[in-house]
N, C-alpha and C positions, 0 to 999 in steps of 0.2 A: 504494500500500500504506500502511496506518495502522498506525504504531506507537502502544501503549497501554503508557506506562509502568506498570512495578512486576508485568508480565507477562513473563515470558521464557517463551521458548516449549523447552523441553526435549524434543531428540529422541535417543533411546540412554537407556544406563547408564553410570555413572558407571566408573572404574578399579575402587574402590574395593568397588563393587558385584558388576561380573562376578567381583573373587577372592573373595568371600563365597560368593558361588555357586557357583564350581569348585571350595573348600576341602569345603563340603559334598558336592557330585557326587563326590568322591575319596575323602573319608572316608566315605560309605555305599556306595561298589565295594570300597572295601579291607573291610569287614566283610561283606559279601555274598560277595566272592572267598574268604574264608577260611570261612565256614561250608559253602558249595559245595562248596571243594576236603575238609572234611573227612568230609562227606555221602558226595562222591565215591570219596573213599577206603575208608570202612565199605563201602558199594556195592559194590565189588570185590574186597574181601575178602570179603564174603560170599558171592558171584558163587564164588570161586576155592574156598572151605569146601564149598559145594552141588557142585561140580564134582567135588572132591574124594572124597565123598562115592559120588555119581555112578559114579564111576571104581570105586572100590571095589566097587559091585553089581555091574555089569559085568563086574571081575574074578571076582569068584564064581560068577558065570553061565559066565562063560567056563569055567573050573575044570570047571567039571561038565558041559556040554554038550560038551568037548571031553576029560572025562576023564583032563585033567592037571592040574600046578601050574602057578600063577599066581604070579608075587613083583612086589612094588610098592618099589621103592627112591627114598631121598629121594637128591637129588645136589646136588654147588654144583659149578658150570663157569663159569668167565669171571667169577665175580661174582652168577651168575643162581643164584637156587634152584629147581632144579624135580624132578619126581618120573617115573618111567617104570615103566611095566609090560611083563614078561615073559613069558612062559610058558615051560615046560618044556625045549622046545627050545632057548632064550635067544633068541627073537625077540622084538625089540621091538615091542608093540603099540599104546600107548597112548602120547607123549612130551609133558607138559604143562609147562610156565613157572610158575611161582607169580610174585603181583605183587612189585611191589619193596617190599622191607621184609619179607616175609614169606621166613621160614626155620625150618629144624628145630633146635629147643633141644635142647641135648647132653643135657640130665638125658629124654629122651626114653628110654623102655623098650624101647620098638621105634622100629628105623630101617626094618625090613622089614618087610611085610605081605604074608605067603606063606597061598593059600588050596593045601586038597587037592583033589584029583581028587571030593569026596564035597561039595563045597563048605562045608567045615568048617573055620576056622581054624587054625593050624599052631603060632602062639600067641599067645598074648594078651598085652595090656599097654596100653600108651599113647604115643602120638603128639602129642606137644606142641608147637606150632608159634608161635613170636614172631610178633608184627604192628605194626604201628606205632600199632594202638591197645590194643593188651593181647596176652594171651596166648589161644591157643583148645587145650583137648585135646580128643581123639581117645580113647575108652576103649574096645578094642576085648573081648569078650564072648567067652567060651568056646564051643563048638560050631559054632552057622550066622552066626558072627561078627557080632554085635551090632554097629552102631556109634553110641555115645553121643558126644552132642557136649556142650561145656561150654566156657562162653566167658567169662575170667575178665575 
């Protein structure tokens, strides 16, 4: 073998170099982690609003194909916020979880959302619900109960 001075033969990375590289790899996952998770979170909160929402027609439908009242109640149990639907009888029909962080704001006009047998709302007002990225109402419509969403 022939050594040729003022050649080293370099095989790897230096210390110095792999933490230049893992300091970068770290700091573009922790900004990527956090734009995700906050993506993630709008996502399911809209997910849970559409559902919402959902729920609501359904209750209406119900009301009048079955010719009674409907009542939609917001609840907190354990910690969790979620909402449940009724009917006349007091059977529960519908039992949903809202995500975390999402709850109903006291300055809320309606806690309940009762449809008639005519599928006509029982009353109106608004449904104001916290989120962890603002606040969303719920305005609900005199007669075949409108439902306006407005997302502050």
């Amino acid at each position: 073998m022939v050594e040729v001075r003022g050649w080293i033969s370099e095989k790897g990375f230096t210390l110095l170099e792999s933490l230049v590289v893992l300091f970068i790899a770290v700091t573009m996952s922790s900004i990527i982690f956090q734009f995700t998770y906050q993506f993630m979170q709008e996502q399911t909160e809209k997910e849970a609003i559409n559902l919402l929402i959902a729920t609501i027609h359904d209750m209406q439908s119900y009301a009048m194909a079955h010719n009674m009242y409907t009542r939609l109640d917001f609840m907190v149990q354990d910690g969790t916020s979620y909402y449940v639907v009724k009917n006349a009888k007091n059977e529960r029909l519908i039992v949903q979880a809202l995500p975390e962080g999402m709850h109903l704001n006291h300055g809320s006009t309606l806690k309940t959302v009762t449809y008639q047998p005519s599928g006509n709302i029982l009353e109106f007002g608004t449904v104001l619900l916290n989120t962890q990225n603002g606040k969303i109402r719920l305005a609900f419509q005199m007669q075949r109960g409108r439902v306006i969403v407005h997302v502050e």
